[in-house]
C-alpha positions, 0 to 999 in steps of 0.5 A, a space after each residue: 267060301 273063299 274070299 275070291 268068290 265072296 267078291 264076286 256075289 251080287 249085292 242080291 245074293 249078300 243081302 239074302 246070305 247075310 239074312 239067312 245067317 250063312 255069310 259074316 258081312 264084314 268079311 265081304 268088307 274085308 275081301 273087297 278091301 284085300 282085292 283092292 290093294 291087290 288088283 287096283 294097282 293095275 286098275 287105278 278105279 280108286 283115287 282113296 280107300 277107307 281101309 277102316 269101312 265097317 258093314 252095318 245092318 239092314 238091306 245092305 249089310 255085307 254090301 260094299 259101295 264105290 263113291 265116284 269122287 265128285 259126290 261127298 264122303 264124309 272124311 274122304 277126299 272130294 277133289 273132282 279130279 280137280 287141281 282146285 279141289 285136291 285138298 278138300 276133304 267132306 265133312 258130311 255124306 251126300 244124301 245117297 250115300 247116307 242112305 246107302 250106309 243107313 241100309 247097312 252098306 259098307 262105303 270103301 271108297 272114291 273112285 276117279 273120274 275126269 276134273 269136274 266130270 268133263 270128259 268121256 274117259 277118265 284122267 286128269 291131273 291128280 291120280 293115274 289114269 283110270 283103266 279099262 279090266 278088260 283091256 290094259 291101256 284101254 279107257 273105261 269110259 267117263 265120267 263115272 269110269 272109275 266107279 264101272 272100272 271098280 264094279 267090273 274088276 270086282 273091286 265092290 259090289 256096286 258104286 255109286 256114279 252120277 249121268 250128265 251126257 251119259 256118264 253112267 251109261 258110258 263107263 258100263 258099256 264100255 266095262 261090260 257092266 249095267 248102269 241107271 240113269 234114274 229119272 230126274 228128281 228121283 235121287 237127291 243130291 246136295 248140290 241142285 242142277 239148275 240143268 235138270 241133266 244131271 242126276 246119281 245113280 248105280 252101277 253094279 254086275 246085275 239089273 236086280 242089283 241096280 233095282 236094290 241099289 235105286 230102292 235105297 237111293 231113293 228111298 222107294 221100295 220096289 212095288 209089286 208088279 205083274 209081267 206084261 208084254 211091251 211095246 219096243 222102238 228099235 233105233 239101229 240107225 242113226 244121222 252120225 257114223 255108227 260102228 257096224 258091232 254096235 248096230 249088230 247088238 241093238 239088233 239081237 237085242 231086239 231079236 231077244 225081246 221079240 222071242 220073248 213075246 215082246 212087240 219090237 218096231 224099227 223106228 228111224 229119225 234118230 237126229 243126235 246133232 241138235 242135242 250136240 250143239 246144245 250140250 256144246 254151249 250148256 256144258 261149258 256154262 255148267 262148269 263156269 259157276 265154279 269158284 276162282 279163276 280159270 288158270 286155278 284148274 286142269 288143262 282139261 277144264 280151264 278152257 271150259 270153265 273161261 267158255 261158259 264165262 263168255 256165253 251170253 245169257 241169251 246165247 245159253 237160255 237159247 241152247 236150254 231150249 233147242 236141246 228140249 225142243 228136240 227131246 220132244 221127238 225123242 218122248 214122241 216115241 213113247 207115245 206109242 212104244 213103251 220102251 226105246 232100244 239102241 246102242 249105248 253108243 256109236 263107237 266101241 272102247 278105245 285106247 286112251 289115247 284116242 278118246 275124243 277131247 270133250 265137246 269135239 269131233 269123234 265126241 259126237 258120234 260115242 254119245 250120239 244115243 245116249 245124249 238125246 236120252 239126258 234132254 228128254 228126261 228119261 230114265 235108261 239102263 245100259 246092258 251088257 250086250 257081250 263082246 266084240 274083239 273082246 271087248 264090251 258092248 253094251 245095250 240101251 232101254 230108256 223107258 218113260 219118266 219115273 217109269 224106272 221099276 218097269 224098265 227093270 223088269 225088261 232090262 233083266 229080262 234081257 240081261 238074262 237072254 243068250 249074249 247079254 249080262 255080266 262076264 268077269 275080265 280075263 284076269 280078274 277071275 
């Protein structure tokens, strides 16, 4: 088999080619870390590369996984993309990468992401800027756009990301790829969030390859179920401003799942504003715990980091609550539906340069569905929904809490409908 297409096999397909004895897994290893110092060049997903990566044995031998850079990889940098973190090297693995390499998988490295995970694209002040394979100059999304780049560049078989705001929603719609946002508490971390919003999870070319992944990262093996029919609320609309293209795949994605014998209801009453003021005030105080002074960081996050010092107790405890009070219209919905379908976000991928500043007009209406997602808790997978002037669009299904193995049979159900699922980037084949 030639090397090209070794790269693009899902981690499913490795995993049962390895097994039948038909595919060597280091040569995966070696063909990912080849592609890597040909094609990242014009990418900039990786900011380092274990050239010396090694496939193990188990349910990911032959597998490859890329680490966004705010997560520990023992012996590789941990910078954050921040200035203050530009020498740290880990010295342990986090727990989902410890697991991940348990299971036989071969770690290749860290990719980038905006300093402190605070943007919706991804540059800072260290490395390149991380770029879109489907479109030079284009973003690929933040925080976790490094890791969607690597994936829909072929670059790795999945990587690893983690979602605040949308930060592994984001960069696979954007890429063209799928992406989890796992339930809170289901994958662990090394480093608690005293917000509850942020939370790790995968980024891969395929919805079986995310269930694979989150059965590692959490340690829980997939449980045998039987298809059912669901109920589906359908947001199509909302009280920000929504591309018109973005409307138009959540309505075939709605067309899809009704042909498939689906029940799908329009709902209405989707508010994302209550959700932006209170990120507004939570996301500044989030990154004001980081050590030294603010001057010590990027442009990017200094203001930030200064921001959440001056936020009153009060004024913070008073956001926590406003964000939550509002969630509960969000789960509201799942109280007679078993699944929410939007838009992954409210505008299509853009220039670099045109990416809204963090926190500030235009940033908004991007995350305007999958923000409210993070306050109500609850899982969610963005689907490759195709293109649009060619560029990617994606899909979003959250479903209820800890409810991620039935999100996944309804998300691959999708995936493979007319339209949706993963497609390679012109030049990339």
């Amino acid at each position: 088999m030639a090397a090209d297409s070794v790269t693009w096999l899902t981690a499913t397909e490795i995993s049962g080619r390895v097994r039948s004895g038909n595919l060597d897994p280091q040569a995966v290893v070696r063909a990912h870390l080849q592609r890597i110092a040909d094609l990242d060049p014009r990418v900039h997903a990786y900011v380092a590369v274990d050239r010396a990566a090694r496939a193990g044995s188990g349910a990911l031998a032959g597998v490859t996984v890329a680490v966004k850079d705010t997560q520990p990889v023992a012996g590789l940098p941990w910078t954050c993309g921040s200035l203050r973190w530009r020498d740290r090297v880990a010295e342990v693995d986090g727990p989902p990468v410890q697991r991940a390499r348990a299971a036989g998988a071969a770690v290749l490295g860290k990719t980038n992401t905006p300093e402190l995970a605070a943007a919706v694209g991804t540059t800072n002040e260290l490395f390149p800027d991380t770029e879109n394979p489907w479109r030079a100059g284009f973003t690929p999304g933040g925080s976790s756009g490094g890791s969607g780049a690597a994936v829909a560049a072929g670059l790795c078989t999945i990587a690893f990301g983690d979602d605040m705001g949308g930060s592994i929603r984001i960069p696979a719609s954007v890429n063209g790829v799928a992406g989890l946002r796992p339930s809170p508490g289901r994958v662990p971390t090394e480093t608690p969030d005293p917000t509850r919003l942020s939370v790790r999870g995968p980024i891969a070319r395929s919805v079986l390859d995310l269930r694979l992944a989150f059965e590692v990262m959490t340690a829980e093996p997939a449980p045998r179920m039987r298809p059912r029919r669901v109920r589906v609320a359908v947001i199509e609309s909302s009280t920000a401003p929504i591309d018109p293209a973005c409307r138009d795949a959540v309505l075939r994605a709605a067309e899809a799942l009704g042909a498939a014998g689906h029940t799908v209801t329009q709902v209405g009453g989707w508010d994302p504003e209550p959700f932006a003021r209170a990120y507004q005030v939570i996301r500044p105080v989030s990154v004001s715990t980081q050590p030294g002074e603010p001057a010590e960081y990027g442009a990017a996050v200094r203001e930030l980091i200064a921001e959440g010092r001056r936020t009153s107790g009060r004024d913070y405890v008073a956001a926590v609550a406003a964000g939550l009070t509002a969630a509960e219209r969000v789960q509201a919905l799942l109280d007679e539906h078993d699944c929410i379908l939007t838009p992954t976000l409210g505008l299509l991928p853009m220039a670099i340069a045109q990416v809204p500043a963090f926190l500030k007009p235009g940033w908004d209406s991007y995350t305007q569905f999958v923000l409210p997602v993070s306050f109500a808790g609850l899982p969610a997978i963005s689907v490759p929904a195709g293109l649009v002037g060619g560029l990617p669009v994606g899909v979003q299904l959250a479903g209820r809490y800890r409810h991620e193995w039935r999100l996944f049979e309804l998300a691959a159900e999708l995936e493979a409908a007319p339209g949706f699922g993963f497609q390679v980037p012109p030049g990339f084949a």
